[in-house]
C-alpha positions in Angstrom: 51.6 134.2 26.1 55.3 133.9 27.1 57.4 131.1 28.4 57.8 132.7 31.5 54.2 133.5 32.1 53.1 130.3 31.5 55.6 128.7 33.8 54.3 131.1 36.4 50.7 129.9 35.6 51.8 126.6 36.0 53.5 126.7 39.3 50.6 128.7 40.9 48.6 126.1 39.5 49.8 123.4 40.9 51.2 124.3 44.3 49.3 122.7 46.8 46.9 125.5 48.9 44.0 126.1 50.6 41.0 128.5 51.1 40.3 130.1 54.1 36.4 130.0 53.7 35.7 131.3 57.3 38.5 133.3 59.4 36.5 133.5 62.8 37.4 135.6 65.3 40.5 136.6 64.7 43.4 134.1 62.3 46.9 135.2 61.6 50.1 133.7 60.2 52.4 133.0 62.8 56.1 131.6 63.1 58.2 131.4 66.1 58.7 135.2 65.8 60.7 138.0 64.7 64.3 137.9 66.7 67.2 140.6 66.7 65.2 143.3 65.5 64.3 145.5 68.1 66.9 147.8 67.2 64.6 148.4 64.5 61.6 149.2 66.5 59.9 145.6 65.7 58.2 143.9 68.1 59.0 139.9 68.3 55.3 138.4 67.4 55.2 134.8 67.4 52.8 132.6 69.2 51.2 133.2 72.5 51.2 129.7 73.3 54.4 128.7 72.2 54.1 125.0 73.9 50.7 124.1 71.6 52.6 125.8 68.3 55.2 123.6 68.9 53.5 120.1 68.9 51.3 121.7 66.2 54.3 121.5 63.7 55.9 118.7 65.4 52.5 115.7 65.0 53.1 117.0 60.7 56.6 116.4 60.8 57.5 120.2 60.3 60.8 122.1 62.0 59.7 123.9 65.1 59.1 127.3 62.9 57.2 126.4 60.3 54.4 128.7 59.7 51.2 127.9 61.1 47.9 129.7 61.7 46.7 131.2 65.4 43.4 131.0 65.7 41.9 132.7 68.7 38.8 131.9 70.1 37.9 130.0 67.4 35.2 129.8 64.2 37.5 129.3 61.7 36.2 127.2 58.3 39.5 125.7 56.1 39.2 124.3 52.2 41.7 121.4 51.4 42.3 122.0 47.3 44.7 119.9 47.3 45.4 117.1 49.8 47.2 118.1 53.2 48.0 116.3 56.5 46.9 118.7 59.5 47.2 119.2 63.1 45.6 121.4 65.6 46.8 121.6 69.2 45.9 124.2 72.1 42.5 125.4 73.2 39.4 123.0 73.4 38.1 124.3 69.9 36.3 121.2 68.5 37.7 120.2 65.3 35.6 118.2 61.9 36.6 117.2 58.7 33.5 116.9 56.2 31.2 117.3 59.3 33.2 114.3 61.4 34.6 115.3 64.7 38.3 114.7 64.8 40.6 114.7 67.7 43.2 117.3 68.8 46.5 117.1 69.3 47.2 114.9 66.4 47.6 114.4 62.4 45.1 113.9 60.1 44.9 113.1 56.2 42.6 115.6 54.9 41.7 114.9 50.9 41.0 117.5 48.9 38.0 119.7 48.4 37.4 118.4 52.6 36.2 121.3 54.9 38.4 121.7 57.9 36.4 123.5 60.6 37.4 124.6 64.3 34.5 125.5 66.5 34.1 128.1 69.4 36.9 127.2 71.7 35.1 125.1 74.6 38.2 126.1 77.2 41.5 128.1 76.5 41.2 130.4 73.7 43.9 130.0 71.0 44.7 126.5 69.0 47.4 126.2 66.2 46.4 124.5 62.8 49.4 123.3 61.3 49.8 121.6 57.9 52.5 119.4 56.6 55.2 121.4 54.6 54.0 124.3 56.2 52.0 127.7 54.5 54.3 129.2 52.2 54.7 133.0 53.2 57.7 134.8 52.2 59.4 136.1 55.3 60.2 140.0 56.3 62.7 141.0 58.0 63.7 137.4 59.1 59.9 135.9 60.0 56.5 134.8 59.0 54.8 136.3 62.4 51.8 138.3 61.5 51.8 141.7 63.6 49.0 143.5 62.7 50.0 147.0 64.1 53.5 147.4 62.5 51.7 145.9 59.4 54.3 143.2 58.6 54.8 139.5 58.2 52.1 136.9 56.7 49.9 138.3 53.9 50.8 141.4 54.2 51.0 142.4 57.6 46.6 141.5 58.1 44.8 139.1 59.8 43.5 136.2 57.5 40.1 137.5 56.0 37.4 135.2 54.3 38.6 133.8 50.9 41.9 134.1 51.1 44.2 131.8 49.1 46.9 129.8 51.2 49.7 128.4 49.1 51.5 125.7 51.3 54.9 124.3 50.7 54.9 120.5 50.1 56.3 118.0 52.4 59.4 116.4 51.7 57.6 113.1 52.7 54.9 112.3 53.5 54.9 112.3 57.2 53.7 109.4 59.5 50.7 110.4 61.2 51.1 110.9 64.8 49.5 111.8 68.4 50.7 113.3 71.3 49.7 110.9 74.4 47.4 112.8 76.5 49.7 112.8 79.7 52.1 114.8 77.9 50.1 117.3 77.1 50.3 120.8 78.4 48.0 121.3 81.5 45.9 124.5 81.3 44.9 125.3 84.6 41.6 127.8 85.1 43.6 129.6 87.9 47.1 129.5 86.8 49.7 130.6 89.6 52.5 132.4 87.2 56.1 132.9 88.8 57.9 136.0 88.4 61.4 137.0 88.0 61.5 140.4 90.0 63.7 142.9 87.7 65.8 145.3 89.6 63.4 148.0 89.9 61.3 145.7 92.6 63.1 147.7 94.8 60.9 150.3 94.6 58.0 148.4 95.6 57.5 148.0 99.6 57.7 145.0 101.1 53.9 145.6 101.5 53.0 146.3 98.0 55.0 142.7 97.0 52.6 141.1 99.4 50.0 142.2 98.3 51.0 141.3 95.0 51.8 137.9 96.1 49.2 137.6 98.4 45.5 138.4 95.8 44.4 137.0 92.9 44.2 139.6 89.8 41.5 139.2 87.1 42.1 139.3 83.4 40.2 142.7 82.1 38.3 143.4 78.7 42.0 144.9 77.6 43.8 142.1 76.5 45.1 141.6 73.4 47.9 139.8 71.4 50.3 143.6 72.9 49.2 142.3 76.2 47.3 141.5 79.2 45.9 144.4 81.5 44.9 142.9 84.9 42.3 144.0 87.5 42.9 143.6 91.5 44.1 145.5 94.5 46.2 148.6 93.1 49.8 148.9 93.7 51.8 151.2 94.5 55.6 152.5 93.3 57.9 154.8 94.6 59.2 155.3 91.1 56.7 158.2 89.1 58.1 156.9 85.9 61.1 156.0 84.2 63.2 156.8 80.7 61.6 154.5 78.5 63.9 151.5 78.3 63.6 148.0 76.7 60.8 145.7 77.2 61.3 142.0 77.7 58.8 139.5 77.2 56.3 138.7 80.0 57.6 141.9 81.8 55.0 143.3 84.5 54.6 146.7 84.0 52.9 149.0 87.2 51.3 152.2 85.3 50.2 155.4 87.8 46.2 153.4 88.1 48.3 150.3 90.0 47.0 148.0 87.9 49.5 145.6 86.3 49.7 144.7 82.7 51.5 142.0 81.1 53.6 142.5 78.3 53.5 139.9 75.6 54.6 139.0 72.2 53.3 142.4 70.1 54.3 144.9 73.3 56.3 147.7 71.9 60.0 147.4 72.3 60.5 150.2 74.8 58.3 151.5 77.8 58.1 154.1 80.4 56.3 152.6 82.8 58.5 150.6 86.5 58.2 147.0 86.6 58.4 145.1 89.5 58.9 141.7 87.5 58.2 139.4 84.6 56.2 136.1 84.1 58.7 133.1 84.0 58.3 132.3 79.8 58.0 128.8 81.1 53.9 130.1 82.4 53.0 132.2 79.9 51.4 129.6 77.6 49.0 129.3 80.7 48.7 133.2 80.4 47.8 132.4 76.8 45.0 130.2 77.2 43.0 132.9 79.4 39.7 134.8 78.1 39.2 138.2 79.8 37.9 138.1 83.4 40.1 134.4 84.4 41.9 135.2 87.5 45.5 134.1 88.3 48.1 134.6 91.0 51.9 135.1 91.4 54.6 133.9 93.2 58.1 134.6 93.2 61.0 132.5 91.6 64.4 133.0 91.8 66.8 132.9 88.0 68.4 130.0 89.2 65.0 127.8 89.3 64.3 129.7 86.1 66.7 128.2 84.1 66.7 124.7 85.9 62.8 124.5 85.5 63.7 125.4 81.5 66.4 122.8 81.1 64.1 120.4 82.3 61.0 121.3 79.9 63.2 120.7 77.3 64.0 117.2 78.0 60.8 116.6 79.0 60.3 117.9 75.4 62.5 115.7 73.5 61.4 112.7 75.3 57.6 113.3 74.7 59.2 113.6 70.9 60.4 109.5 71.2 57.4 109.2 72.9 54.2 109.9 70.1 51.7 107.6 69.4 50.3 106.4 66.1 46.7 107.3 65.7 44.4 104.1 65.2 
């Protein structure tokens, strides 16, 4: 055997991992997402609810885009083969290490050869497992995020399947264990009210059709996915049959010929045909995130200004949760 193969041996060897024994419903490698490549044709990815993502990294001591898993729905089953500090943040999915419940939303030493599992989620539908250090997935074209219909990022470009091998990049330290206090945590309402920013091409929708938007509650249908949301309530209608197919922002609302909206989210496509009359402030759609198919939720205007106030401010109240994390007794 050569040099070089054995130093390959070795470093596989003893880089710390994991095994994901169970995926569940549906588990994929996720960063913050993939930016500045649209030009490209690829989508953003990244996590639905960015908010949980973030504290997920932040209670293990990693920079905001480490790479974490999204689990969705929940039924997920983790190996520790070597030992690994974890968090998981977002939906209700009860959480045990070697058969001991555990609390959410913060850090836990997890020796190794533990079993990490996540049940069904109990409310909300996607928590974040992050581990200290972070998984160690070489990024493409910039990112980590897993999109499974351009076939790119995590292990290659697929959702996490039963036995697969996670190599994790140690910490520099070992962190300090750590909690988010409960009053700081992101509310997930069952009947979220999401604001909108109309786009220019609201214009095109009567005064009438706006109020009826405003005015009804839309349900989540069977059609939702990580591309996006297709909603079910009083159809509207458009003076616009169609457009050139231009760029798609996140959140954006689009208003296809049926009248039922559909919400564009992390894995839409980069270009559509279809008029908008808005998008969801990004500031709601973590709420957006935490819905199973048939949750009902509302709109109601908000103007840019308010937008980026309402921004600023979950920033700082961001940074000052960060001075503000407990240690775990």
């Amino acid at each position: 055997m050569s040099s070089d193969n054995t130093s390959t041996n070795t470093q596989a060897h003893t880089q710390p991992h994991a095994t994901l024994v169970k995926p569940g419903v549906l588990a994929l490698l996720m960063d913050a997402g993939r930016f500045g490549q649209h030009g490209l044709g690829l989508t953003t990815g990244g996590p639905l609810d960015a908010e949980a993502f973030f504290w997920a990294n932040a209670l293990v001591g990693n920079a905001p885009e480490a790479t974490a898993i999204e689990v969705s729905v929940g039924g997920l089953e983790l190996r520790a083969d070597t030992p690994l500090t974890l968090a998981v943040t977002g939906a209700q999915m009860p959480l045990s290490i070697d058969g001991k419940p555990q609390p959410l939303w913060q850090s836990h030493r997890v020796p190794a050869g533990s079993l990490v599992k996540l049940a069904f989620a109990e409310s909300g539908a996607r928590a974040y497992l992050a581990v200290a250090g972070g998984f160690a997935v070489a990024p493409e074209f910039g990112s980590t995020a897993t999109v499974v219909r351009e076939s790119i990022g995590g292990l290659d470009g697929k959702a996490l399947g039963a036995g697969t091998t996670l190599p994790l990049n140690p910490p520099a330290d070992a962190p300090a264990l750590a909690r988010l206090p409960e009053p700081l945590r992101p509310e997930y309402a069952t009947t979220p009210t999401l604001r909108v920013l109309e786009g220019y091409q609201v214009a095109h929708f009567s005064t009438a059709q706006r109020a009826l938007f405003y005015s009804n509650e839309y349900s989540l249908s069977q059609q939702c996915d990580r591309m996006g949301f297709r909603l079910s309530g009083p159809a509207l209608k458009c003076a616009l049959g169609g457009i050139v197919s231009e760029g798609i922002c996140l959140g954006a609302i689009q208003v296809p010929a049926d009248g039922q909206p559909i919400i564009l989210l992390n894995d839409r496509q980069t270009i559509g045909g279809y008029p908008k009359i808005g998008s969801v402030f990004t500031g709601d759609l973590h709420l957006l995130a935490q819905l199973m198919p048939g949750a009902k939720v509302r709109f109601a205007p908000m103007d840019a200004a308010c937008a980026h106030a309402e921004l600023l401010l979950a920033e700082r109240r961001r940074q000052q949760a960060l001075k503000q994390l407990e240690t775990p007794s």
